[in-house]
Structures are given as C-alpha cells and as structure tokens.
N, CA, C and O atoms as a GROMACS GRO file, in nm:
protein
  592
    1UNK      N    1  16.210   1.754  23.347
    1UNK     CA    2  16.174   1.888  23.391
    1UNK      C    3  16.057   1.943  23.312
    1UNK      O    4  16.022   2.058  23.340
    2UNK      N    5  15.981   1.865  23.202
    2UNK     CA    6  15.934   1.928  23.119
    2UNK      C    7  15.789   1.912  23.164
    2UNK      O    8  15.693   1.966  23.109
    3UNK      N    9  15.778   1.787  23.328
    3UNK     CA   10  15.661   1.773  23.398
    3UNK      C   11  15.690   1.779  23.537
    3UNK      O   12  15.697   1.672  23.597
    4UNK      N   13  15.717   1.926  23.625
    4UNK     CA   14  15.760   1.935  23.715
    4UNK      C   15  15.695   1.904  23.801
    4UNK      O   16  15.744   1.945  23.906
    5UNK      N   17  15.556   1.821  23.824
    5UNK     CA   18  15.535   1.780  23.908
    5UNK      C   19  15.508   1.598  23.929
    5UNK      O   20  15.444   1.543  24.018
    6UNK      N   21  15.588   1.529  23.800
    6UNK     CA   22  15.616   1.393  23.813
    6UNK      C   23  15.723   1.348  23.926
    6UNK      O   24  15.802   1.424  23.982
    7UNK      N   25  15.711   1.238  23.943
    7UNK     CA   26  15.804   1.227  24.038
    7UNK      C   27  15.923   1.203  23.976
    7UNK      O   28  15.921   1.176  23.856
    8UNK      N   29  16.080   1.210  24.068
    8UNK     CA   30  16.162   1.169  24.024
    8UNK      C   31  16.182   1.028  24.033
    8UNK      O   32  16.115   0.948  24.098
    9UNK      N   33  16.306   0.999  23.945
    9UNK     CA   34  16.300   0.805  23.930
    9UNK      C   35  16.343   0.735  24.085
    9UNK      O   36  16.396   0.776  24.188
   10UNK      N   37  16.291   0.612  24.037
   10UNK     CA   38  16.284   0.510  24.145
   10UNK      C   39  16.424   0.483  24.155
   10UNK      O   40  16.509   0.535  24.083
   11UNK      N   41  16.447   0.395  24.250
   11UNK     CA   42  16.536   0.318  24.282
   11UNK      C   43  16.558   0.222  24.154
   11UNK      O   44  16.655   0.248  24.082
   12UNK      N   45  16.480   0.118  24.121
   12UNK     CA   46  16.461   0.069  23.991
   12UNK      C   47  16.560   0.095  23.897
   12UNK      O   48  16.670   0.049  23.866
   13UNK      N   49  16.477   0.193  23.857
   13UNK     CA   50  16.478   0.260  23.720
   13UNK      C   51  16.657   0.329  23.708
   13UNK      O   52  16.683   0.357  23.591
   14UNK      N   53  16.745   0.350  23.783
   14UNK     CA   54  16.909   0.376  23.730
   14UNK      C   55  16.996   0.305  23.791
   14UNK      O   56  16.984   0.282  23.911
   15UNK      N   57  17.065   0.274  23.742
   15UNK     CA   58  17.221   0.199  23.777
   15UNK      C   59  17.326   0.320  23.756
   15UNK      O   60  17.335   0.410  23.671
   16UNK      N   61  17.396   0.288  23.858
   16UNK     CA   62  17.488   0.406  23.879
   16UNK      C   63  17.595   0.310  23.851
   16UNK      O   64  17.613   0.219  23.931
   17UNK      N   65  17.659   0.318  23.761
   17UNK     CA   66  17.768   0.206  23.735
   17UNK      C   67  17.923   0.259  23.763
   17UNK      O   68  17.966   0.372  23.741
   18UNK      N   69  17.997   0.142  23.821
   18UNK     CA   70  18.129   0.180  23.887
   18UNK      C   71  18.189   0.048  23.784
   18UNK      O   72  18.137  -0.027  23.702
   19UNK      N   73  18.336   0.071  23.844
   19UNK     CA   74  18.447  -0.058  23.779
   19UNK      C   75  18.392  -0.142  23.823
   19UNK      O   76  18.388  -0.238  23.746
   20UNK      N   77  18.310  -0.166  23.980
   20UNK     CA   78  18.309  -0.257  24.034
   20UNK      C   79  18.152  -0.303  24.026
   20UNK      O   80  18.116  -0.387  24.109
   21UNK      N   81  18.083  -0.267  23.958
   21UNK     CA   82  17.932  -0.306  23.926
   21UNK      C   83  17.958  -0.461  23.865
   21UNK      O   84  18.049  -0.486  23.785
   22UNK      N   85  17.878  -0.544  23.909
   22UNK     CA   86  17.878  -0.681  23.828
   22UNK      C   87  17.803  -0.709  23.755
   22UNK      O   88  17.701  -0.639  23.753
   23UNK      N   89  17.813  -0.826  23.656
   23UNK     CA   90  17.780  -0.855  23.527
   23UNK      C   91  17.587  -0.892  23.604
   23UNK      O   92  17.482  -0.860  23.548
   24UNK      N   93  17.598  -0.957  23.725
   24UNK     CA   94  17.427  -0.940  23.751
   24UNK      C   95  17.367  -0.868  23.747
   24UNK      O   96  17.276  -0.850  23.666
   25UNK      N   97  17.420  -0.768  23.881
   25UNK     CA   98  17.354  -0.649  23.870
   25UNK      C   99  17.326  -0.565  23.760
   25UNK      O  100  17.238  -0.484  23.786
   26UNK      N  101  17.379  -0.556  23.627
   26UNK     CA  102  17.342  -0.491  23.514
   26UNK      C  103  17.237  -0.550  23.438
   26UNK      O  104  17.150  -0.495  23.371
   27UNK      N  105  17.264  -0.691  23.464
   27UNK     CA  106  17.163  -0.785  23.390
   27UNK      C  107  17.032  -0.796  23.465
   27UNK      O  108  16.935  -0.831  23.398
   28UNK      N  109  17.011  -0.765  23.620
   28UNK     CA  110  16.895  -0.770  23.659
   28UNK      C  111  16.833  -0.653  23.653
   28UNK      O  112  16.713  -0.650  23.682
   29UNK      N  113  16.912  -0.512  23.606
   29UNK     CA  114  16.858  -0.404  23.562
   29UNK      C  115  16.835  -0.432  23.415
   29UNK      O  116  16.714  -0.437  23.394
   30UNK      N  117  16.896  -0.450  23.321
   30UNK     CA  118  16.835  -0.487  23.200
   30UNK      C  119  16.738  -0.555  23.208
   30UNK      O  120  16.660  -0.525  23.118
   31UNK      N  121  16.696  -0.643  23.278
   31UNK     CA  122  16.549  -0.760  23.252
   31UNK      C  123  16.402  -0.698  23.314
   31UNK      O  124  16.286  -0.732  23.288
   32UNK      N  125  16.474  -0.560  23.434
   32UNK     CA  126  16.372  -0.476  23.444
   32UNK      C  127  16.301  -0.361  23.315
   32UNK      O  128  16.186  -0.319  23.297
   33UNK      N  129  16.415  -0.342  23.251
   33UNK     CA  130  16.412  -0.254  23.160
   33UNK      C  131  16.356  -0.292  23.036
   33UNK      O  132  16.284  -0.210  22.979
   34UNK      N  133  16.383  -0.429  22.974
   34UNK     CA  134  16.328  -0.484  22.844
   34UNK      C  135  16.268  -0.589  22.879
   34UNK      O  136  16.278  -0.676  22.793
   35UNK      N  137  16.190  -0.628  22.995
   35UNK     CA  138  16.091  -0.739  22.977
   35UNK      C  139  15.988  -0.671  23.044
   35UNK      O  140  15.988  -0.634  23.161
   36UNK      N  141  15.890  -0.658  22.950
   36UNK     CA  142  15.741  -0.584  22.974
   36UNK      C  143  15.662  -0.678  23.103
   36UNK      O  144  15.674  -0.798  23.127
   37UNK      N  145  15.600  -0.599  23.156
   37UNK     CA  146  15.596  -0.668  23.318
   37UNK      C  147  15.449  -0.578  23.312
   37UNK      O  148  15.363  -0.642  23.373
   38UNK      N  149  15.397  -0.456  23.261
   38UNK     CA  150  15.292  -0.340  23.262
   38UNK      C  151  15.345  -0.248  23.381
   38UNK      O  152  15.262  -0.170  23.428
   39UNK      N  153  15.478  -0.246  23.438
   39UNK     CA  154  15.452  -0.133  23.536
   39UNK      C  155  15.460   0.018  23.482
   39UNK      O  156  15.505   0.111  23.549
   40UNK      N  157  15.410   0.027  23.351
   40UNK     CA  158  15.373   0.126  23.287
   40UNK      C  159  15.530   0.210  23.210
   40UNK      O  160  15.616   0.148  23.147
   41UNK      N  161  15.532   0.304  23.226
   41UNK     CA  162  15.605   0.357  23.120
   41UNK      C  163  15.764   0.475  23.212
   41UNK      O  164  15.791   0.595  23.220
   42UNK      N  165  15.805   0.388  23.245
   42UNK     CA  166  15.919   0.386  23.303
   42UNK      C  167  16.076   0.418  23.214
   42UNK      O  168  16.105   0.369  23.106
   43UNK      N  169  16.148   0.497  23.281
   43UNK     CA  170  16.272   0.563  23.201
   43UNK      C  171  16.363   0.495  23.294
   43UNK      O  172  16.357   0.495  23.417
   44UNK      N  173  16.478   0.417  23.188
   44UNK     CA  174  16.540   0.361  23.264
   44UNK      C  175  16.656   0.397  23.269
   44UNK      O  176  16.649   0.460  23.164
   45UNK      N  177  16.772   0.415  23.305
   45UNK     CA  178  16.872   0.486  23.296
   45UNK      C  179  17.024   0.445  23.327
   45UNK      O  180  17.048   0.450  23.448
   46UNK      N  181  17.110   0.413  23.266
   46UNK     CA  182  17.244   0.350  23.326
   46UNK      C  183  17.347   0.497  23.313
   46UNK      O  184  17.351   0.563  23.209
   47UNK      N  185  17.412   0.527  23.416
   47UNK     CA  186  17.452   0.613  23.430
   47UNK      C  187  17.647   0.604  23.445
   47UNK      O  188  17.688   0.539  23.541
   48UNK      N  189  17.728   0.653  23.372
   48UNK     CA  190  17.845   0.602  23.358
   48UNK      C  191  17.840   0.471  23.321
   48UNK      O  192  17.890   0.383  23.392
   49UNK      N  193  17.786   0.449  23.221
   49UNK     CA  194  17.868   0.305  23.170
   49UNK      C  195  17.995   0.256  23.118
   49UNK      O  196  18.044   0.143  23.110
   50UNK      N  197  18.027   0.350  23.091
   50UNK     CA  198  18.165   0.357  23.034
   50UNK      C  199  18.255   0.324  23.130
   50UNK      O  200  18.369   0.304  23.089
   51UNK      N  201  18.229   0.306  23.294
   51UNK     CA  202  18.303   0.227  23.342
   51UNK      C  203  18.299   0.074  23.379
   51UNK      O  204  18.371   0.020  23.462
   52UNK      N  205  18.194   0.010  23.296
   52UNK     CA  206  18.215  -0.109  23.355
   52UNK      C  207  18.328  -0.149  23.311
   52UNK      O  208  18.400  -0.086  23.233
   53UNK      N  209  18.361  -0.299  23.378
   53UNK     CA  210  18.473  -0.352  23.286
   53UNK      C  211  18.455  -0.395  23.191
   53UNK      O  212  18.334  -0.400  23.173
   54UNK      N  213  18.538  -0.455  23.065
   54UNK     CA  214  18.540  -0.515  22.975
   54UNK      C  215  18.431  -0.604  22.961
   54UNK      O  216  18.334  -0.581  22.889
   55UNK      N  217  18.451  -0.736  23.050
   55UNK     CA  218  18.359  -0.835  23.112
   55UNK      C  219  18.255  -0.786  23.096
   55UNK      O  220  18.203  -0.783  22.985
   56UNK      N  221  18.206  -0.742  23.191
   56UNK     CA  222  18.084  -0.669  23.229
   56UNK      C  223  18.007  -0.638  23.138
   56UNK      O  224  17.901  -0.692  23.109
   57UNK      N  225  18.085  -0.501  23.062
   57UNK     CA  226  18.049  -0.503  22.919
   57UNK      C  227  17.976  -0.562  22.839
   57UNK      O  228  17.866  -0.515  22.807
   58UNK      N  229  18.033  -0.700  22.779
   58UNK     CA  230  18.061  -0.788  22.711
   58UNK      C  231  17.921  -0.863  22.723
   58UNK      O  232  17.853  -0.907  22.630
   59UNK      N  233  17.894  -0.866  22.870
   59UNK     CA  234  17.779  -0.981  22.895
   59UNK      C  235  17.675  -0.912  22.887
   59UNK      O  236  17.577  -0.965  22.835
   60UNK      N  237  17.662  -0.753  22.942
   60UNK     CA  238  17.547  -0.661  22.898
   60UNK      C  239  17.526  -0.660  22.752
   60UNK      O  240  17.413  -0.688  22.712
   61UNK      N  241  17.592  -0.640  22.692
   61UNK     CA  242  17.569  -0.609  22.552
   61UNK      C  243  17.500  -0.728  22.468
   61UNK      O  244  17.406  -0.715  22.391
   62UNK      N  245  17.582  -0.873  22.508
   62UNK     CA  246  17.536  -1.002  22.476
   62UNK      C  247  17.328  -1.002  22.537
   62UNK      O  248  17.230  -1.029  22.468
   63UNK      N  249  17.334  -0.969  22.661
   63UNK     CA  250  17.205  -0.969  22.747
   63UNK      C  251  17.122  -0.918  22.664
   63UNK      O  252  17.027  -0.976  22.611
   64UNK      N  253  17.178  -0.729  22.642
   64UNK     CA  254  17.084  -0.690  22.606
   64UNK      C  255  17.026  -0.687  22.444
   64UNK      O  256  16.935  -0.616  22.399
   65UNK      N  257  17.105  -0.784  22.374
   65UNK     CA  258  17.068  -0.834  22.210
   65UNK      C  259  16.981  -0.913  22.250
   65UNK      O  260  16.887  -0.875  22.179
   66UNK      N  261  16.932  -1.013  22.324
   66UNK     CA  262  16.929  -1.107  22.342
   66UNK      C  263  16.737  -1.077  22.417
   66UNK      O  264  16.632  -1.112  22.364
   67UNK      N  265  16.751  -1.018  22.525
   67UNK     CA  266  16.634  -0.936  22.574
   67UNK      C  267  16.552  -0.823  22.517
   67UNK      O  268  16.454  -0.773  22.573
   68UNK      N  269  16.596  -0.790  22.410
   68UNK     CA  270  16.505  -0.664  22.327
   68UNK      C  271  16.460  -0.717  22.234
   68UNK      O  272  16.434  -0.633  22.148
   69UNK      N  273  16.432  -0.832  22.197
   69UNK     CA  274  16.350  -0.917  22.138
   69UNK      C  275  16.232  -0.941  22.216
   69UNK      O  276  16.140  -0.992  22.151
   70UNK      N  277  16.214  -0.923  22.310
   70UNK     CA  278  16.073  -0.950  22.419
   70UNK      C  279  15.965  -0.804  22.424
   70UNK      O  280  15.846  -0.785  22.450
   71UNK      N  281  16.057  -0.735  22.391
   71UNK     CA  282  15.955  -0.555  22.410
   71UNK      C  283  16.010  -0.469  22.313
   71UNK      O  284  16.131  -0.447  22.310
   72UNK      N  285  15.906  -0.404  22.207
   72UNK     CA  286  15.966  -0.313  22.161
   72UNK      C  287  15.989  -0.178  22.145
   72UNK      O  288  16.036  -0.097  22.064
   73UNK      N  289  15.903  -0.189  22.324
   73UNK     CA  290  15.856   0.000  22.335
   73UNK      C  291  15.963   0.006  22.482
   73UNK      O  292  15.896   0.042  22.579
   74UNK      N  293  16.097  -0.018  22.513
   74UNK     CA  294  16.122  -0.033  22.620
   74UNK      C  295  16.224   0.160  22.595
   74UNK      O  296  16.255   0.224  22.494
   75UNK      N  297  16.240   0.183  22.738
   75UNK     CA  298  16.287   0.338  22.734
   75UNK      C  299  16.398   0.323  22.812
   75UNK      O  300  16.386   0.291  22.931
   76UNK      N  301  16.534   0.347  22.749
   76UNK     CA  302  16.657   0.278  22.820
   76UNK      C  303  16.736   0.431  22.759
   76UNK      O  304  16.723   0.478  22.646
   77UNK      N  305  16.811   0.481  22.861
   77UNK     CA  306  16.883   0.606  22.831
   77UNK      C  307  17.006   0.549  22.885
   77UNK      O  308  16.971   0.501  22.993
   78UNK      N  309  17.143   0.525  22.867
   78UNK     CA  310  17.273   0.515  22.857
   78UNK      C  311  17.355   0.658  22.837
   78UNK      O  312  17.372   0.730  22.739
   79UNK      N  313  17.401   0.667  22.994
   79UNK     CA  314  17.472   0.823  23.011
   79UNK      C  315  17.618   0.760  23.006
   79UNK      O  316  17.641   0.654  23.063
   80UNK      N  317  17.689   0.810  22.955
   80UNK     CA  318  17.879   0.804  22.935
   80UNK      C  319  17.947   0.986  22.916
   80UNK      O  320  17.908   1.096  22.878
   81UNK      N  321  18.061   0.925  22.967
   81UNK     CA  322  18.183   1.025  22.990
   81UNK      C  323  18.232   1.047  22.853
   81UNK      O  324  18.273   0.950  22.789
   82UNK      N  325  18.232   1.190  22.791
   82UNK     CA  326  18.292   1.166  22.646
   82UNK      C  327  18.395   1.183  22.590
   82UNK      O  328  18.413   1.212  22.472
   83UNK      N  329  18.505   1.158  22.708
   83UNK     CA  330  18.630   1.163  22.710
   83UNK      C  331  18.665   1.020  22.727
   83UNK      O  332  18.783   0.991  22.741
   84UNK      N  333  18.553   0.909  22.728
   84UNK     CA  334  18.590   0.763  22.730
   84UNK      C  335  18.488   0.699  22.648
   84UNK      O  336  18.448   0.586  22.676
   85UNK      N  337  18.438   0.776  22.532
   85UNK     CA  338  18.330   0.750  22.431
   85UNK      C  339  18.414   0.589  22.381
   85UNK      O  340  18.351   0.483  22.388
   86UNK      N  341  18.523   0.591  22.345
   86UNK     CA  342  18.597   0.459  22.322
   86UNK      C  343  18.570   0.345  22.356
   86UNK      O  344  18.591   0.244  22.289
   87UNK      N  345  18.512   0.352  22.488
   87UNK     CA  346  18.536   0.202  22.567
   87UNK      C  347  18.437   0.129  22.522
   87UNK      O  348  18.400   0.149  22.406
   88UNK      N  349  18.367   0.024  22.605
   88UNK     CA  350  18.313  -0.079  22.480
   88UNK      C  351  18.138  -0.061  22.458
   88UNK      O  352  18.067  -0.083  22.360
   89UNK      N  353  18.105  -0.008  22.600
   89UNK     CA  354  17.988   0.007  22.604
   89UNK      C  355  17.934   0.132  22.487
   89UNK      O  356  17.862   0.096  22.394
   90UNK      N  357  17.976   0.282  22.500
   90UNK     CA  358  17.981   0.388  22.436
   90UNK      C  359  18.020   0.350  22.290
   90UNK      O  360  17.962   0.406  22.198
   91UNK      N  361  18.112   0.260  22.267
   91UNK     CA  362  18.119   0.215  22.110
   91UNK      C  363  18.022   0.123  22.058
   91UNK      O  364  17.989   0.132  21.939
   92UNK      N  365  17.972   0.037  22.131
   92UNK     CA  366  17.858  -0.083  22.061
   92UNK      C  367  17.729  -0.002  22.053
   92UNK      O  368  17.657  -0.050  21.966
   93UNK      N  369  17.676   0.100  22.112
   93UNK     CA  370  17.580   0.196  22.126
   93UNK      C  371  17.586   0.309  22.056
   93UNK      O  372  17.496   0.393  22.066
   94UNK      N  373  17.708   0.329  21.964
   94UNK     CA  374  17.759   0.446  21.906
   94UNK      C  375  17.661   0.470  21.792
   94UNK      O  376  17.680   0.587  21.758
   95UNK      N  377  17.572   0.419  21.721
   95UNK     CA  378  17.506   0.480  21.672
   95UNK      C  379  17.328   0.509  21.692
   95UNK      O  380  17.234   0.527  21.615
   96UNK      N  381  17.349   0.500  21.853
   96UNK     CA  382  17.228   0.550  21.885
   96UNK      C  383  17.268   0.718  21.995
   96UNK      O  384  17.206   0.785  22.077
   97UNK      N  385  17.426   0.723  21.922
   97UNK     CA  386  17.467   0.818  22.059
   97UNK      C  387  17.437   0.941  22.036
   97UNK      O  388  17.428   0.941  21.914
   98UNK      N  389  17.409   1.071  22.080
   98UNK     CA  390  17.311   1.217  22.068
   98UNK      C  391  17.423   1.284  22.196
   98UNK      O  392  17.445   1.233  22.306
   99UNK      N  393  17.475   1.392  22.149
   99UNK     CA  394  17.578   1.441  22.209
   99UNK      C  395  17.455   1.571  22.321
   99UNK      O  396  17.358   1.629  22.271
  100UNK      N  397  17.482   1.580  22.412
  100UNK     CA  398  17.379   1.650  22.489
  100UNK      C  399  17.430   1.728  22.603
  100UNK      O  400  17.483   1.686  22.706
  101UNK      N  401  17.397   1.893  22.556
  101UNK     CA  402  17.424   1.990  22.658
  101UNK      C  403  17.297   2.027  22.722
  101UNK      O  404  17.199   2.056  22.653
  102UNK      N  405  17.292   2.029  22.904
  102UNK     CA  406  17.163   2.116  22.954
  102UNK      C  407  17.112   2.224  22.849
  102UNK      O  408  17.171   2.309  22.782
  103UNK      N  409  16.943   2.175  22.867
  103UNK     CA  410  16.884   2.302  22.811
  103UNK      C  411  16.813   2.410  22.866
  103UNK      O  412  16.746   2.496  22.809
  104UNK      N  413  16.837   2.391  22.987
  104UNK     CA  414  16.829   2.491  23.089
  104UNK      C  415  16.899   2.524  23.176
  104UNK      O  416  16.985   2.450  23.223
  105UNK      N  417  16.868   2.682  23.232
  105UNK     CA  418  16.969   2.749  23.334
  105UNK      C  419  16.987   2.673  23.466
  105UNK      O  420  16.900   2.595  23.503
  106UNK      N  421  17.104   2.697  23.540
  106UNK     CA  422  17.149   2.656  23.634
  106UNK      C  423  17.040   2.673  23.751
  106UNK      O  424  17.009   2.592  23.838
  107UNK      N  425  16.998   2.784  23.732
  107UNK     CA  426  16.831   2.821  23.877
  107UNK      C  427  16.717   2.751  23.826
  107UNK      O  428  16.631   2.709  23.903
  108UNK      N  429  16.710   2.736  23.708
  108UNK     CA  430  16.606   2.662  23.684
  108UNK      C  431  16.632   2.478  23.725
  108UNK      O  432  16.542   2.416  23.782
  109UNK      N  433  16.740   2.423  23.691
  109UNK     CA  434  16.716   2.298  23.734
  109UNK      C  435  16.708   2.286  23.863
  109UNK      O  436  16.635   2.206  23.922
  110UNK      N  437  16.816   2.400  23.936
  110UNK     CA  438  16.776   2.404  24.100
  110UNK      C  439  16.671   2.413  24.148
  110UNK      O  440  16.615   2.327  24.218
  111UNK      N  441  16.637   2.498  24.124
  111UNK     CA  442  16.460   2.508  24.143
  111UNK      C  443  16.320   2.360  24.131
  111UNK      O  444  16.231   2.327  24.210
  112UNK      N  445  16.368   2.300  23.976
  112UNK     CA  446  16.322   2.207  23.984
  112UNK      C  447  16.349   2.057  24.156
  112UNK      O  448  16.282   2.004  24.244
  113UNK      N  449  16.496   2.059  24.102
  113UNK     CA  450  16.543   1.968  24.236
  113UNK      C  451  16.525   1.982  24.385
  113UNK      O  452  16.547   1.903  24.477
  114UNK      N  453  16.469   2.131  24.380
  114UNK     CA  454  16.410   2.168  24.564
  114UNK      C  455  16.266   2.133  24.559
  114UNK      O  456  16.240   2.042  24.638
  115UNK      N  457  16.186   2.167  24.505
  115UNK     CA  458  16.069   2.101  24.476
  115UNK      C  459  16.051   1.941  24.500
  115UNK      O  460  15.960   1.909  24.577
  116UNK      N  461  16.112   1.861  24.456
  116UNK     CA  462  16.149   1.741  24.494
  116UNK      C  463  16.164   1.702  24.584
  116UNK      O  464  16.097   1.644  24.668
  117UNK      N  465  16.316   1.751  24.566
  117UNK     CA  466  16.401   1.695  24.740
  117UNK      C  467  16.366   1.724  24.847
  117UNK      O  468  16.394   1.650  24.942
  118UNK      N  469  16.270   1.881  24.867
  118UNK     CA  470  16.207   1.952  24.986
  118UNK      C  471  16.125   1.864  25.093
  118UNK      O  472  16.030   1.797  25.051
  119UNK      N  473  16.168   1.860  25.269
  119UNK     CA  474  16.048   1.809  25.298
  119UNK      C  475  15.982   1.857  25.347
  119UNK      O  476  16.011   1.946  25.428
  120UNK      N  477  15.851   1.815  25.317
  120UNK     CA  478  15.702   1.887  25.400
  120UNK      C  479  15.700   1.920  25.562
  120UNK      O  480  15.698   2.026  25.626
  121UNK      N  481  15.701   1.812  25.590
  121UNK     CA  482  15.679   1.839  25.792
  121UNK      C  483  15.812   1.854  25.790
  121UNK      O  484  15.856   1.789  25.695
  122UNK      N  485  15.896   1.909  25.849
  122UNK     CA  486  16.106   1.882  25.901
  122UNK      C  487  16.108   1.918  26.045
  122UNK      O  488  16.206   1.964  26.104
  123UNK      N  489  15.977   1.888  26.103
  123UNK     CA  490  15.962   1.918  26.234
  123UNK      C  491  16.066   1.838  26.293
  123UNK      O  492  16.158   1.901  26.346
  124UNK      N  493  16.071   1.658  26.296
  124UNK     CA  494  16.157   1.558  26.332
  124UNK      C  495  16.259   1.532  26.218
  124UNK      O  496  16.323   1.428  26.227
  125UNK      N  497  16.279   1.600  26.131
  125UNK     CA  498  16.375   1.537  25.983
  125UNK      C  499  16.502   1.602  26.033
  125UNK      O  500  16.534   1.703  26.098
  126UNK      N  501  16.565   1.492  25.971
  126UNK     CA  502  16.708   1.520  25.931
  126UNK      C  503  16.746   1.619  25.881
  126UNK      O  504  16.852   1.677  25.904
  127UNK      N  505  16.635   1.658  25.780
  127UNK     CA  506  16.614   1.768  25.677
  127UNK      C  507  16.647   1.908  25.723
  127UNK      O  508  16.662   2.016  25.666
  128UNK      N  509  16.652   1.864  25.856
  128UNK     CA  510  16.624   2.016  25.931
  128UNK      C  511  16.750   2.092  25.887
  128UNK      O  512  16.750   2.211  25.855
  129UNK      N  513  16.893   1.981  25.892
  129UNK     CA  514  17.020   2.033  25.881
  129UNK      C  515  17.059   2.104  25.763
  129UNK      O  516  17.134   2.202  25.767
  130UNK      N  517  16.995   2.041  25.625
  130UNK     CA  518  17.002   2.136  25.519
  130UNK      C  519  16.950   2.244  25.499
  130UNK      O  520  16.868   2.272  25.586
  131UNK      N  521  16.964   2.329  25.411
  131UNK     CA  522  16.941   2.482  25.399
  131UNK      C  523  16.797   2.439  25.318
  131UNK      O  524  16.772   2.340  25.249
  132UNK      N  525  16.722   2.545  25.353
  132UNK     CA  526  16.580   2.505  25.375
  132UNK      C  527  16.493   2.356  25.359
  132UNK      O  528  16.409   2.320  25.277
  133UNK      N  529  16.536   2.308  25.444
  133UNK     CA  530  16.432   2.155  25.487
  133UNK      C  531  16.467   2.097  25.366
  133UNK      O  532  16.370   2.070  25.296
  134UNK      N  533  16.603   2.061  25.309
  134UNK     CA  534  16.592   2.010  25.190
  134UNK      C  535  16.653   1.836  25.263
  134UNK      O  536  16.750   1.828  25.339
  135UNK      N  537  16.580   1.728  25.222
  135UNK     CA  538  16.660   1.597  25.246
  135UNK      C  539  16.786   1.527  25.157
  135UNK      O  540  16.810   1.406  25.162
  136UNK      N  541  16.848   1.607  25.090
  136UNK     CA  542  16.982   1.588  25.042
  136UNK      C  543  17.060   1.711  25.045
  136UNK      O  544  16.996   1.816  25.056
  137UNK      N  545  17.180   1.716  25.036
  137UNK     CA  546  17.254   1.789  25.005
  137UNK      C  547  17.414   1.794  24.987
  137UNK      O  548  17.469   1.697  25.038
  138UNK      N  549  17.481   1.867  24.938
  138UNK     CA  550  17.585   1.854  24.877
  138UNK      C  551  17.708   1.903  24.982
  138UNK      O  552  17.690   2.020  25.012
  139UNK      N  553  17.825   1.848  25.044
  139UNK     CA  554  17.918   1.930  25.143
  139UNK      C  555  18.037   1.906  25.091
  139UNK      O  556  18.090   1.796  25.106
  140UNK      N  557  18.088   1.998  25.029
  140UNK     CA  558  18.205   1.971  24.960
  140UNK      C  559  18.363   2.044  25.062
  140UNK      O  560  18.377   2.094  25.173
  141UNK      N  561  18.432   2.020  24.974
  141UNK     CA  562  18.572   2.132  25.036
  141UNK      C  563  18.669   2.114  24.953
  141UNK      O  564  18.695   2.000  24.913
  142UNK      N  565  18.760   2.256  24.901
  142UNK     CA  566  18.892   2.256  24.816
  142UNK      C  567  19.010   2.193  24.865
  142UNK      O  568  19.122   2.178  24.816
  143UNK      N  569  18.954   2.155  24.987
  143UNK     CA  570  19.115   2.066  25.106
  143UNK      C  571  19.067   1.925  25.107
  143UNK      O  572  18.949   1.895  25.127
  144UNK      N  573  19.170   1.832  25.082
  144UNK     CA  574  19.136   1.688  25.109
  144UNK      C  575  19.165   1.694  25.247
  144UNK      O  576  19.255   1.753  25.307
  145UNK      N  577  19.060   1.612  25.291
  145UNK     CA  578  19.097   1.529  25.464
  145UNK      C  579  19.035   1.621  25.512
  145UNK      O  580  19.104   1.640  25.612
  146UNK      N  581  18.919   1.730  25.519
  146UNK     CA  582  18.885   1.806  25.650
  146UNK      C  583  18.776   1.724  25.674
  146UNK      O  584  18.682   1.789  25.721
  147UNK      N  585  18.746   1.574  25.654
  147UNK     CA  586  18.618   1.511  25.718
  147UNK      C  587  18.498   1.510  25.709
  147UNK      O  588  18.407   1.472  25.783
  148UNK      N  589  18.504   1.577  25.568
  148UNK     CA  590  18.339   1.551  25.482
  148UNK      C  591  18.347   1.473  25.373
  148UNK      O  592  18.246   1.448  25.307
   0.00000   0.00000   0.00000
C-alpha cells in the first residue's frame, strides 16, 4: 500500500496453502522464489502455512535449505495462524517470525483494493454485478445453506 499504484501480485508470486497442498507444488513455488531467473524483484508469499502437513512440511523446509544457497537477495514472506505458531513450518522459521497488526484503517485498505480490483470499461463485465464495477467480491451469510 505504500505504492498504490503498483500492481497487485501475480499468480506466481503466493501459494495459498491448504492440508491438501503437495510437497510439489510448494517446491515449484520455492524454486520460483530462490532461484534467480532476473524477473526482477518480486514478493513472494506463502500464505497459511501452518497448514501443510507434516510431510509437506518436512520436504519444504529440507528444499528450502537446500535452494537459498543459489540467491541471496530472494523476498519470501511466510503468513501463519498464531494460534498454530507450533506446527512445524511456524517453528523452523521461528526466528525470523515479526508478530504483525494492520497499519492502517479499515477505509484505507478498502480504498486501496477498489483501485485495483475496479474495472475500467463494465460495459460487457461481469463486474457489472458488483457494487461499483468492482471484479471481485465478497457474498457472505450468518445462515449455512442459503446457496452462496
């Protein structure tokens, strides 16, 4: 937010990690992340790690000792739940860990994220359906099962 008119990240650049993420897929995001290639200066991001499995874990952590020997300017941010700081990923990383609350207001990051997400023409968009031409949005409900 501190360059609101960069783009937001690629596809690339985060892993959204579940129980069910595999030991490749982390590893072919790690080899994007620590093997210098010049596609310039890229933030890479694993997001919930704290759920992989054990396994999973195990072979990332092995990977990524193993691959940060090739680059030593690589930019790797590791987001975890800190009510599962325990598990294996959040503990082998524990002393690079920085406990982190937003530093900005709730309208302000919104603001940032419409800027973004907004689309230009919504003449033919999908976009049309969200509240002002935005191409994502959020549909929640306090009732399970009403079909969103």
């Amino acid at each position: 937010m501190n360059s609101p008119n960069e783009p937001l990240p690629t596809y690339d650049e985060v892993l959204l990690c579940t129980p069910q993420t595999t030991a490749e897929q982390v590893g072919l995001f790690l080899r994007r992340c620590l093997i210098p290639c010049g596609g310039g200066e890229k933030i890479y991001t694993m997001l919930y790690a704290d759920e992989l499995s054990y396994d999973v874990s195990h072979k990332a952590e092995e990977l990524f000792q193993h691959l940060r020997h090739y680059s030593s300017s690589y930019h790797l941010v590791i987001l975890c739940n800190c009510e599962r700081e325990h598990s294996y990923i959040p503990s082998v990383f524990s002393q690079y860990k920085v406990h982190m609350v937003p530093q900005r207001p709730l309208a302000e990051i919104q603001q940032y994220l419409q800027h973004h997400y907004r689309v230009a023409q919504p003449s033919s968009s999908a976009a049309s359906v969200f509240k002002d031409n935005m191409c994502v949005g959020i549909v929640s409900s306090k009732r399970a099962g009403v079909g969103k």
